[in-house]
C-alpha positions in Angstrom: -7.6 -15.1 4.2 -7.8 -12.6 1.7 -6.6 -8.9 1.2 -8.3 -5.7 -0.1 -7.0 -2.1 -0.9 -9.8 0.1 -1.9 -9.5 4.2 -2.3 -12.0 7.0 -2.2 -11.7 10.8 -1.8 -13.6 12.6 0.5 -15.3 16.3 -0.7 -11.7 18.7 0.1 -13.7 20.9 3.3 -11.4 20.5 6.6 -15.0 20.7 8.2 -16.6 18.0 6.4 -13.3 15.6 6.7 -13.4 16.6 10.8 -16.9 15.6 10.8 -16.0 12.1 8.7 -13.6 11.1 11.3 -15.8 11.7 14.3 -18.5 9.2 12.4 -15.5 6.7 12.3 -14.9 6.4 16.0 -18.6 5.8 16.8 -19.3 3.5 13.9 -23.1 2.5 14.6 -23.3 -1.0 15.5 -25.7 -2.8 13.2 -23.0 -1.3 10.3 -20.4 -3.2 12.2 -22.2 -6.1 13.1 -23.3 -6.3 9.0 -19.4 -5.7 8.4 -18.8 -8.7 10.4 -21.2 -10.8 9.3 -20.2 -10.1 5.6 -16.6 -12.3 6.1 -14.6 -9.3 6.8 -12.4 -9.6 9.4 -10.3 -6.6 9.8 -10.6 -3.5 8.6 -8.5 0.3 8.8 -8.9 3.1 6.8 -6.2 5.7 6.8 -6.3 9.2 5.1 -4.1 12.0 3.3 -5.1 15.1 3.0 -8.8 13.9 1.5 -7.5 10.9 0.1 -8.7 7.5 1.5 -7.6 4.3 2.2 -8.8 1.2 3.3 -7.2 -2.4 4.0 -9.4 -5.3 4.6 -8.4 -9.0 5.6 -11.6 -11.2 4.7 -12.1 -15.0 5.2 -12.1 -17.6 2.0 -15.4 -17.0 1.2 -15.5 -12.8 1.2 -17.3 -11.5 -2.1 -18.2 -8.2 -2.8 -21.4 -9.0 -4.2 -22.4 -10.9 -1.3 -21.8 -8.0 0.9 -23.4 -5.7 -1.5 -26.7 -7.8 -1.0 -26.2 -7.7 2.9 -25.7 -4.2 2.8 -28.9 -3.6 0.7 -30.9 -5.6 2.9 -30.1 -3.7 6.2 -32.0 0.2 6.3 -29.8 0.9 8.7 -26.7 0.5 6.6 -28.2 2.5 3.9 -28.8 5.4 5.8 -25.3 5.6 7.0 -24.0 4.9 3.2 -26.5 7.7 2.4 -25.1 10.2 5.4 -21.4 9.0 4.3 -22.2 9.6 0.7 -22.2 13.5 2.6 -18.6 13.7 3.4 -17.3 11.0 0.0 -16.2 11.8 -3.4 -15.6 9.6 -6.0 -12.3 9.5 -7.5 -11.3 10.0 -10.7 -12.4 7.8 -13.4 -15.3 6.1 -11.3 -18.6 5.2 -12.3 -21.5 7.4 -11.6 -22.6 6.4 -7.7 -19.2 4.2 -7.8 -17.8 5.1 -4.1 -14.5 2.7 -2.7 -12.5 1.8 -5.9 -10.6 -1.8 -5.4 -6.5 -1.0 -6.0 -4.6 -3.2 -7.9 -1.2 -5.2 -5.9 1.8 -3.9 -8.0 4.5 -4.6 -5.6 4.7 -7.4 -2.6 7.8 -7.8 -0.8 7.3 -11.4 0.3 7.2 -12.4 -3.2 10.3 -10.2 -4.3 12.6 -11.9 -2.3 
């Protein structure tokens, strides 16, 4: 099993963020059935203020790429990436269009013991 942290701002409008969340507890099912069926097997996104972050456990053979692919090939993914694109900001120092920005692991307490 592997673990992701990825961060990503939302646009800073207490209307837009409200909207956001309601999105998130009625996720549309082909964009969860696509999250499954791209080796991720959990995933929680927390916020702060309009700061974002997400944690995903994957299986051994999670790549970014290959969900990249499956996401391009589903029309119903890309028009909720499209309607989230609404409510996201990139955060500083992205690419142009570059949305969730993988975090680097600078501290794990298992390993400083």
């Amino acid at each position: 099993m592997k673990r992701y942290c990825l961060a990503l701002d939302l646009k800073d409008d207490e209307r837009l963020i409200a909207e956001y969340e309601t999105h998130h507890q009625k996720v549309w099912p082909e964009v969860l059935k696509n999250i499954c069926k791209s080796g991720i097997i959990d995933m929680e996104i927390y916020r702060i203020e309009n700061r974002l972050l997400m944690l995903m456990e994957t299986d051994d053979g999670f790549s970014f790429e290959q969900k990249e692919e499956l996401d391009a090939a589903s029309e119903t993914v890309q028009e909720w990436e499209k309607l989230m694109w609404k409510y996201q900001q990139a955060i500083p120092g992205s690419k142009p269009g570059e949305k969730w920005r993988l975090m680097n692991k600078i501290f794990d307490f298992k390993t400083a013991l």
